[in-house]
C-alpha distance (Angstrom), angle and dihedral (degrees) to the residues before:
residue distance angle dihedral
X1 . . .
X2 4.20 . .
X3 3.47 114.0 .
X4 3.81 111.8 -135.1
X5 3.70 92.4 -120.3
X6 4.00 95.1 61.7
X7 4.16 89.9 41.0
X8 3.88 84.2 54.9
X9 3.53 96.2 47.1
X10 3.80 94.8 42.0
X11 4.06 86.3 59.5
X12 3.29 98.9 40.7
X13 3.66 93.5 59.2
X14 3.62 87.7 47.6
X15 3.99 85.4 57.2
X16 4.34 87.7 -118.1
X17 4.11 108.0 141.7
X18 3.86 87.9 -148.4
X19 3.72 146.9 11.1
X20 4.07 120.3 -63.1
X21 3.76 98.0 -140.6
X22 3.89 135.4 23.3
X23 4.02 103.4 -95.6
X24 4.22 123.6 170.9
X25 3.60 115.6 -123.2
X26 3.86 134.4 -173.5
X27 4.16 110.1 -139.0
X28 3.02 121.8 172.5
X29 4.06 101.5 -139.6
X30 3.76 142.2 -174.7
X31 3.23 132.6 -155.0
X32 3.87 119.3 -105.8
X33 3.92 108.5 162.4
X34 3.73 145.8 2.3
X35 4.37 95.5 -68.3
X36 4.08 89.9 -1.9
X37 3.89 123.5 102.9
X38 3.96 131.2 175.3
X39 3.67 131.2 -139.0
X40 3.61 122.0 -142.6
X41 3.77 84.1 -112.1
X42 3.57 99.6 56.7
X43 3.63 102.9 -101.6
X44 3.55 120.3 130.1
X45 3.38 135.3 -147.5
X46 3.74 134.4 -160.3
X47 3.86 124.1 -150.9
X48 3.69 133.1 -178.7
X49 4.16 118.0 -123.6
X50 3.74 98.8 -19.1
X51 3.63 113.5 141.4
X52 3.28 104.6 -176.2
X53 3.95 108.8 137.4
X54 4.13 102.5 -140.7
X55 3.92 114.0 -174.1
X56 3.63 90.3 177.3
X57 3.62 124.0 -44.3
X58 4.06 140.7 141.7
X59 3.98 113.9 -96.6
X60 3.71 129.7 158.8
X61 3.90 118.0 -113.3
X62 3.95 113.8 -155.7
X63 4.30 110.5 -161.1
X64 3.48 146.6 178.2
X65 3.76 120.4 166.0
X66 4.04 94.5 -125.3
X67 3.85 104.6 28.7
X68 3.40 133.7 109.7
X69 3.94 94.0 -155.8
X70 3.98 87.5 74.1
X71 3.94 101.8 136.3
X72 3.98 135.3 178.3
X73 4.48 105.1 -145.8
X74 3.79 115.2 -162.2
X75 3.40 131.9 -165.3
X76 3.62 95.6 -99.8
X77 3.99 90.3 60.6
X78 3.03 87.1 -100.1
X79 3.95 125.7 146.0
X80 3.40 137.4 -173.9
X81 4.01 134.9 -172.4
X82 3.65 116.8 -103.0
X83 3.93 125.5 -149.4
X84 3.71 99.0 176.3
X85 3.53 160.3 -1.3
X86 3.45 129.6 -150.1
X87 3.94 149.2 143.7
């Protein structure tokens, strides 16, 4: 399985803003801001109206660059809406 950080870097060096396909990742993410969370490898990732409070915990983070299906999945079964990505 990728890890977000190498799919990140991969398009970055390619000069892409965001991922080409949809792709599942596991992150494990804590929670920074009211709709911002942090992974362990920097990246962040901005959600709209979750409040889930995260003080460090695995989730699953499902992306494509121009969806509107993007979604953060805790533990919990929990989901929230995600906007963005970004480092």
């Amino acid at each position: 399985m990728k890890t977000l950080v190498k799919v990140v870097i991969a398009f970055s060096a390619l000069g892409f803003a965001g991922f080409a396909a949809a792709d599942v990742y596991k992150v494990y993410v804590k929670r920074i801001d009211k709709d911002l969370y942090k992974t362990s490898e920097g990246i962040y990732i901005e959600t709209q109206y979750c409040y889930h409070y995260s003080y460090g915990e695995d989730a699953i983070l499902k992306y494509e660059q121009y969806s509107y299906d993007n979604k953060i999945i805790f533990d919990e079964d929990e989901s929230c809406d995600v906007k963005r990505i970004f480092k």
